[in-house]
N, CA, C and O atoms as a GROMACS GRO file, in nm:
protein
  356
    1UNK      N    1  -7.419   4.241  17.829
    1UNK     CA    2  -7.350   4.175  17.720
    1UNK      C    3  -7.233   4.263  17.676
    1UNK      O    4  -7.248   4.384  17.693
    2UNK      N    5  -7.128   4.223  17.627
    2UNK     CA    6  -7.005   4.250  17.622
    2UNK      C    7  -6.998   4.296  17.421
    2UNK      O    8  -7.033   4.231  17.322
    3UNK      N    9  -6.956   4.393  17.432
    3UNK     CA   10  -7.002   4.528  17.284
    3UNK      C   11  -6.939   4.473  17.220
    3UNK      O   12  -6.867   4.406  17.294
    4UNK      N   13  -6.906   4.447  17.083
    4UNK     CA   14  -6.796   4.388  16.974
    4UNK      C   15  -6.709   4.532  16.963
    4UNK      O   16  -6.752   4.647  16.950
    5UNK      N   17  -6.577   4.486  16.972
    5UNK     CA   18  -6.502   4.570  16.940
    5UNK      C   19  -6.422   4.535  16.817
    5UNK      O   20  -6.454   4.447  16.736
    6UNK      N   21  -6.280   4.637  16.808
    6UNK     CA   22  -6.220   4.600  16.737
    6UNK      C   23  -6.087   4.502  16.832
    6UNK      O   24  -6.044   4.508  16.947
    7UNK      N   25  -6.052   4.394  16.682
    7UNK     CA   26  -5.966   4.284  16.765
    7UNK      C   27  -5.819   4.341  16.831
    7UNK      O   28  -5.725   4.295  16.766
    8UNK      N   29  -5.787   4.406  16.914
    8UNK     CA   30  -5.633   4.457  16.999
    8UNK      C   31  -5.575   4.363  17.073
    8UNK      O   32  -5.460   4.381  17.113
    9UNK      N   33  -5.649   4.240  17.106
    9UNK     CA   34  -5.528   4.166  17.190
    9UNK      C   35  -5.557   4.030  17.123
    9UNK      O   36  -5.652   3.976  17.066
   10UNK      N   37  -5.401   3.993  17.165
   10UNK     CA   38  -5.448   3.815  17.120
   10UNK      C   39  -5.400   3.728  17.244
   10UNK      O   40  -5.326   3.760  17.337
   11UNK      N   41  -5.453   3.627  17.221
   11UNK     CA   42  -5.469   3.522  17.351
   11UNK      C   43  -5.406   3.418  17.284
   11UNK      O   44  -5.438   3.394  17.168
   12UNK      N   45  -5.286   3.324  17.365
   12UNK     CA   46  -5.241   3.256  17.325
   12UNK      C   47  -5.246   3.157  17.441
   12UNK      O   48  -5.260   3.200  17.555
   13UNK      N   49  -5.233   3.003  17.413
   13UNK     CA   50  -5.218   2.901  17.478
   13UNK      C   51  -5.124   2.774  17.381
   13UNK      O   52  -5.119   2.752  17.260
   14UNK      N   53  -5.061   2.712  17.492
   14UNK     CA   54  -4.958   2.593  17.479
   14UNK      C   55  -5.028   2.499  17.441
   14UNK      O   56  -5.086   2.463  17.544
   15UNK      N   57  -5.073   2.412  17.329
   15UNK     CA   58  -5.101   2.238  17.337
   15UNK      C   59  -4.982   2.183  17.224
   15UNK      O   60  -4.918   2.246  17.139
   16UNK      N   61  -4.983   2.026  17.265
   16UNK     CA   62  -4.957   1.984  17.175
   16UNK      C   63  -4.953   1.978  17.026
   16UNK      O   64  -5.070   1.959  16.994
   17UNK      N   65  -4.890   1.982  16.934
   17UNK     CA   66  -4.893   1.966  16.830
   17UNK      C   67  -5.001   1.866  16.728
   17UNK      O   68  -5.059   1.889  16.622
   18UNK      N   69  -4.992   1.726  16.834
   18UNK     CA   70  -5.137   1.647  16.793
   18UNK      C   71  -5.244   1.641  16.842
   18UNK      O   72  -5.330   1.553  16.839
   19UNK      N   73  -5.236   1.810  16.926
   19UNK     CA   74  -5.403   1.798  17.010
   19UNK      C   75  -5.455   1.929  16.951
   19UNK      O   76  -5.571   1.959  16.980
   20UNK      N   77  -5.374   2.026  16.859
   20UNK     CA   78  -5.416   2.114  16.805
   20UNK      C   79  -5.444   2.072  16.676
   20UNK      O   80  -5.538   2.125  16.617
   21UNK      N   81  -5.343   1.943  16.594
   21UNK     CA   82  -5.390   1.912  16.464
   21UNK      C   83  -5.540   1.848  16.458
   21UNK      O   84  -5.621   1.868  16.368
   22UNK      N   85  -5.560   1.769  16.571
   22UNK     CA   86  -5.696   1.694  16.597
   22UNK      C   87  -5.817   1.817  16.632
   22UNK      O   88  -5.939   1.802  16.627
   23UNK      N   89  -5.766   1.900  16.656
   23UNK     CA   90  -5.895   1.958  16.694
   23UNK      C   91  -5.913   2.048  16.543
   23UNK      O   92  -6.017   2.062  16.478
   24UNK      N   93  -5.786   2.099  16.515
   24UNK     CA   94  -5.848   2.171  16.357
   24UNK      C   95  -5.916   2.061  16.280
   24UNK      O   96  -6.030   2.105  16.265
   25UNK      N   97  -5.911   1.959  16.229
   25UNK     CA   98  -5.945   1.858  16.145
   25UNK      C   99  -6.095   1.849  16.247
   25UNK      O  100  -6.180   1.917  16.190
   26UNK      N  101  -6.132   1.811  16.328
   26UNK     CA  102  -6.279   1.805  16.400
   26UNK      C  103  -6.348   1.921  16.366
   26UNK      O  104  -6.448   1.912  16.294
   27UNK      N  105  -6.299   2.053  16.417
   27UNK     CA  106  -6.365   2.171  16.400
   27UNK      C  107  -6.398   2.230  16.260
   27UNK      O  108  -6.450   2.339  16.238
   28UNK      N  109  -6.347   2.116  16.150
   28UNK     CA  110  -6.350   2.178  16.006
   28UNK      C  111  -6.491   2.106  15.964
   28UNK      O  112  -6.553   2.125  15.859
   29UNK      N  113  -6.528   2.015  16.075
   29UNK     CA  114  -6.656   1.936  16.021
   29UNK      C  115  -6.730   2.014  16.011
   29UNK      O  116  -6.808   2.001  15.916
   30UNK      N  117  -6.748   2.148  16.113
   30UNK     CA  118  -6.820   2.228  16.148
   30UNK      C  119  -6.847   2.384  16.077
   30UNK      O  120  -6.946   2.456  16.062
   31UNK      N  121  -6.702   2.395  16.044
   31UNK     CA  122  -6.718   2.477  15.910
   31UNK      C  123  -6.603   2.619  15.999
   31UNK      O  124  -6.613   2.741  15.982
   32UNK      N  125  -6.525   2.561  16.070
   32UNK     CA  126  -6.473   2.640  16.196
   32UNK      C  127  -6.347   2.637  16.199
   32UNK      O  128  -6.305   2.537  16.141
   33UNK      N  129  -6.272   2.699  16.239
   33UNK     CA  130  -6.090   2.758  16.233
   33UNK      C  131  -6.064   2.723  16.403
   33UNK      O  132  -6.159   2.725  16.482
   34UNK      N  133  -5.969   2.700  16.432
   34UNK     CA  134  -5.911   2.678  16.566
   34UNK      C  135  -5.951   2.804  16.607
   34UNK      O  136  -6.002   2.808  16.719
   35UNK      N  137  -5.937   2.948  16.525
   35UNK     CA  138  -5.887   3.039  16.599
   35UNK      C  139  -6.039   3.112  16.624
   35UNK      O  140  -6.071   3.166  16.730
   36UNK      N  141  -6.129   3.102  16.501
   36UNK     CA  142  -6.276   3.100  16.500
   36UNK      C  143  -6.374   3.009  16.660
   36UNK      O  144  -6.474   3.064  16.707
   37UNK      N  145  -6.329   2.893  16.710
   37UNK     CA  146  -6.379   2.858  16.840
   37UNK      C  147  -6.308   2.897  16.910
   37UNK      O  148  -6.367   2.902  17.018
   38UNK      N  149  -6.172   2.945  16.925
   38UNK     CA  150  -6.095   3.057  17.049
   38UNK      C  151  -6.196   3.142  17.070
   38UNK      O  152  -6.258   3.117  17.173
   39UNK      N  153  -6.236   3.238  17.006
   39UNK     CA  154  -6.299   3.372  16.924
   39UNK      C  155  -6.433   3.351  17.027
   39UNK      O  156  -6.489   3.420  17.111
   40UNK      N  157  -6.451   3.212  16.972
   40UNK     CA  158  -6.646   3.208  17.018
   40UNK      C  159  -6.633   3.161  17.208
   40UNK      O  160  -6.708   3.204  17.296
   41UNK      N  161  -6.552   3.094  17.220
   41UNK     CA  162  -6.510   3.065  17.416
   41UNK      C  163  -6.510   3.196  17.439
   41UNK      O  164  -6.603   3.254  17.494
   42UNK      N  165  -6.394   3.257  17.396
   42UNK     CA  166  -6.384   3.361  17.488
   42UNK      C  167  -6.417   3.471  17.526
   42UNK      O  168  -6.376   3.545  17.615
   43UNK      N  169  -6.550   3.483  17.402
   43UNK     CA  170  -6.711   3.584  17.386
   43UNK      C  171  -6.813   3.538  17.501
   43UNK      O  172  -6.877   3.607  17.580
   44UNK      N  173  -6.809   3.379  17.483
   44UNK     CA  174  -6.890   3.319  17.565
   44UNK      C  175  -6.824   3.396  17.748
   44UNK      O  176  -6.879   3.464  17.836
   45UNK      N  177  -6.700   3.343  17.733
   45UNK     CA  178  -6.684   3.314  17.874
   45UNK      C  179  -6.688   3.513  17.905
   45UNK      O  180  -6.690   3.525  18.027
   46UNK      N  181  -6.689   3.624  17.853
   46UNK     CA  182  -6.667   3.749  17.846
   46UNK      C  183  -6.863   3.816  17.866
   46UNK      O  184  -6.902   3.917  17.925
   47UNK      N  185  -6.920   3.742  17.814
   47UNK     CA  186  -7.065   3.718  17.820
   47UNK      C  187  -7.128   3.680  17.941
   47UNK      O  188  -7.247   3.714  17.951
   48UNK      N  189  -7.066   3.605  18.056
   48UNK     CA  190  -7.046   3.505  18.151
   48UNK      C  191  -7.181   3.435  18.094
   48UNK      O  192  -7.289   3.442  18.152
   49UNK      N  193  -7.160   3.362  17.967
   49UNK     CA  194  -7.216   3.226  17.968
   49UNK      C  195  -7.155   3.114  17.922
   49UNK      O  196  -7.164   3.067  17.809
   50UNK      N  197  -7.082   3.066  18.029
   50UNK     CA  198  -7.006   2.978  18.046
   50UNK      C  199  -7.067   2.859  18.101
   50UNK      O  200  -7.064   2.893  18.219
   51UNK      N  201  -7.113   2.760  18.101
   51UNK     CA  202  -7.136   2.635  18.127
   51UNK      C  203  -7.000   2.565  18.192
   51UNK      O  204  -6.903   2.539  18.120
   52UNK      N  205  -7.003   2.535  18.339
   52UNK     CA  206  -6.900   2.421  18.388
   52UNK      C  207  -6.857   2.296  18.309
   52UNK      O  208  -6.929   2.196  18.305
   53UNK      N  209  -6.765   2.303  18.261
   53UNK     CA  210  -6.711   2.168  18.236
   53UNK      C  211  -6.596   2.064  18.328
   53UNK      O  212  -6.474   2.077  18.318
   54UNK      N  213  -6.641   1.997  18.386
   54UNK     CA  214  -6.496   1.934  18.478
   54UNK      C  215  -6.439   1.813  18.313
   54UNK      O  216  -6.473   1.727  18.232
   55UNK      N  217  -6.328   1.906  18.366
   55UNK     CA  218  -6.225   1.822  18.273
   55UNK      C  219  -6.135   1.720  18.349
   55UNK      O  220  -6.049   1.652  18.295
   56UNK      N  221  -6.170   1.719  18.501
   56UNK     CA  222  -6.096   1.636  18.592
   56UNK      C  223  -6.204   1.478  18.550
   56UNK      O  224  -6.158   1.368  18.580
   57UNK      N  225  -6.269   1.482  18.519
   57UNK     CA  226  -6.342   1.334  18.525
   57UNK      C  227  -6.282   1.291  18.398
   57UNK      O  228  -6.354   1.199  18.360
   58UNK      N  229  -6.200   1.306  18.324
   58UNK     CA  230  -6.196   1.217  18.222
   58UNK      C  231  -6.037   1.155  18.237
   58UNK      O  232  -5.942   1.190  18.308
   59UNK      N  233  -6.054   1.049  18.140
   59UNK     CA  234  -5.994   0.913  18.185
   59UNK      C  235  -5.806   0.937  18.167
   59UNK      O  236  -5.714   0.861  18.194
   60UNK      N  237  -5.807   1.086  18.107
   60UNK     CA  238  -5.672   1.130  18.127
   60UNK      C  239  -5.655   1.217  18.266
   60UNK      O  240  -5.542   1.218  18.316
   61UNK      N  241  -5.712   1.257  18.303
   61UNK     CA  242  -5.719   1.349  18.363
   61UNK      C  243  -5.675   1.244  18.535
   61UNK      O  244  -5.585   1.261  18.617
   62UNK      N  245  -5.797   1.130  18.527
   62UNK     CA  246  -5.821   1.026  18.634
   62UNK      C  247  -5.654   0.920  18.611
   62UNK      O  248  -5.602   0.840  18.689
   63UNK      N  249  -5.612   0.965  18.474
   63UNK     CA  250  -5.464   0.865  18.528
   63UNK      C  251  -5.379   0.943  18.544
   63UNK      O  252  -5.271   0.889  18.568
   64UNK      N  253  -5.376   1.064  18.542
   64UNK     CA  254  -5.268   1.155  18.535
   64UNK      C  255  -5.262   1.178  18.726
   64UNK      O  256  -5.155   1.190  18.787
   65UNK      N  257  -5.363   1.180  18.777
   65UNK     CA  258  -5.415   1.145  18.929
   65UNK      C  259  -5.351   1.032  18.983
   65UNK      O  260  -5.285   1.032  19.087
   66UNK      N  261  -5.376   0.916  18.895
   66UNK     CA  262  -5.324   0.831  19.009
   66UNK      C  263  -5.167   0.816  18.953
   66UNK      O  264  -5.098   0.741  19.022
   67UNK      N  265  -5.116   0.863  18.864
   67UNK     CA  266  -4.959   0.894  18.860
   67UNK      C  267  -4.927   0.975  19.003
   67UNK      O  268  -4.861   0.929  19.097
   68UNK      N  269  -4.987   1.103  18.998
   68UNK     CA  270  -4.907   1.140  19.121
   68UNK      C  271  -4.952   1.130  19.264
   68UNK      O  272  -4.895   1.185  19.358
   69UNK      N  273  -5.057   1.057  19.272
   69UNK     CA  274  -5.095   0.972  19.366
   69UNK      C  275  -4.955   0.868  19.403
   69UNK      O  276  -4.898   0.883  19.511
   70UNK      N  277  -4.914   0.779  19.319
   70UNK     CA  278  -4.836   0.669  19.328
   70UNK      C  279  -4.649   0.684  19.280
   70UNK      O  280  -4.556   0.605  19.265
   71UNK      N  281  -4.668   0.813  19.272
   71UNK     CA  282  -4.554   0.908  19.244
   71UNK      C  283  -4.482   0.819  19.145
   71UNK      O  284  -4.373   0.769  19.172
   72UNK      N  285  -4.545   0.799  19.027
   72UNK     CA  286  -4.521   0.721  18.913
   72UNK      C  287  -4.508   0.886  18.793
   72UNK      O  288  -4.556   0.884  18.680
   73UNK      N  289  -4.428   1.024  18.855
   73UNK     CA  290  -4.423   1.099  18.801
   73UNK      C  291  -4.262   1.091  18.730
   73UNK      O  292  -4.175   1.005  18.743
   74UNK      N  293  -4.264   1.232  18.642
   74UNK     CA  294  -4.144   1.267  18.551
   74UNK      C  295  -4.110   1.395  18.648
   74UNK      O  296  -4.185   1.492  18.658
   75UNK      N  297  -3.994   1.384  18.713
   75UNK     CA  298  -3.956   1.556  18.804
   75UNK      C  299  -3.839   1.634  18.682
   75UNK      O  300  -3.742   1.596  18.616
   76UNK      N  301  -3.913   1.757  18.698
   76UNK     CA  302  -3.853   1.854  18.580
   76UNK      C  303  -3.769   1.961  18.635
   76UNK      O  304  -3.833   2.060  18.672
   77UNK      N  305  -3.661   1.967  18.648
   77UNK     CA  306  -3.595   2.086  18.709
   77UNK      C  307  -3.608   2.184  18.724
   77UNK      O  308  -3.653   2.218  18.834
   78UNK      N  309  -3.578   2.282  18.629
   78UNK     CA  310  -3.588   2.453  18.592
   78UNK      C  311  -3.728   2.464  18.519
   78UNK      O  312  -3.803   2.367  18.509
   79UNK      N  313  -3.755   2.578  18.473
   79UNK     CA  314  -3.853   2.628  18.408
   79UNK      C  315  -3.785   2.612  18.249
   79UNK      O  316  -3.860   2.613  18.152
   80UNK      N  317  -3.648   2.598  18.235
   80UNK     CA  318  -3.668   2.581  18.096
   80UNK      C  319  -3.673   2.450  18.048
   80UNK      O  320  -3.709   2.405  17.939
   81UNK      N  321  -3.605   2.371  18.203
   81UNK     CA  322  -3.603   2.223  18.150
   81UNK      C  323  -3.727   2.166  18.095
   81UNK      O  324  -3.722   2.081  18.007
   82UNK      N  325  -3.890   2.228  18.165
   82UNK     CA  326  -4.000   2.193  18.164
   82UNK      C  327  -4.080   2.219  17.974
   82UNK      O  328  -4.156   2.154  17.903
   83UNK      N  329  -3.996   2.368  17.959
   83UNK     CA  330  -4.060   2.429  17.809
   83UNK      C  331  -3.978   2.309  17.751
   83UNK      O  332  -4.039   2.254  17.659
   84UNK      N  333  -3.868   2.258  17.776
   84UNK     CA  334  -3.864   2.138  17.655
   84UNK      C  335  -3.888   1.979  17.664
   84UNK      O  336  -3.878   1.883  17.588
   85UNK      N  337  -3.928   2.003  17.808
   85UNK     CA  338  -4.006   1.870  17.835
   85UNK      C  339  -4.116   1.859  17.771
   85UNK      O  340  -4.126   1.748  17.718
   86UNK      N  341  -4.241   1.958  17.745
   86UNK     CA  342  -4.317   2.028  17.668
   86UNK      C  343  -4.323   1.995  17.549
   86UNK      O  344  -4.403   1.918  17.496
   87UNK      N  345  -4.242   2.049  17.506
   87UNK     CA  346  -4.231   2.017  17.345
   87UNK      C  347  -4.211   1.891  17.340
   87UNK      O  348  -4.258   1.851  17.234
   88UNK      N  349  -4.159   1.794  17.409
   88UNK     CA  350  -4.138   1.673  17.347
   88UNK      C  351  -4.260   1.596  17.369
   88UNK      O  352  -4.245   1.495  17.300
   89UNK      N  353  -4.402   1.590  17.444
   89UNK     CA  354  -4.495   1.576  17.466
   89UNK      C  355  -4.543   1.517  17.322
   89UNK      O  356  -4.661   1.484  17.305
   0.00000   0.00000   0.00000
């Protein structure tokens, strides 16, 4: 098992704006901070008790598939064209 330390690094990730407001408002049912279930994943996954989740079976995931299956995609140029393709998400 992995020792509690003191906090020195921080971990950051990209979502949407209405997929981070939805999840604070859910996680408050619980009595929990966005940054409070970051905190607890990444103890878990540092613990290696991690439970598989396929996030490919769900019904975004399964149309986002057959978009580029049917090349019903958006092509993004550069790497910066993409950070503001991003944001407009």
């Amino acid at each position: 098992m992995t020792s509690i330390s003191a906090k020195d690094t921080t971990v950051s990730s990209r979502v949407s704006s209405k997929m981070a407001q939805n999840a604070k408002i859910n996680l408050e049912k619980y009595g929990l901070s966005l940054s409070e279930y970051i905190r607890m994943a990444v103890y878990k996954a540092a613990n290696d008790e991690v439970s598989y989740v396929n996030f490919l079976d769900t019904a975004e995931a399964l149309q986002a598939k057959k978009e580029a299956e049917t090349n019903a995609i958006t092509k993004v140029g550069s790497l910066e064209d993409l950070d503001k393709w991003m944001d407009n998400l």
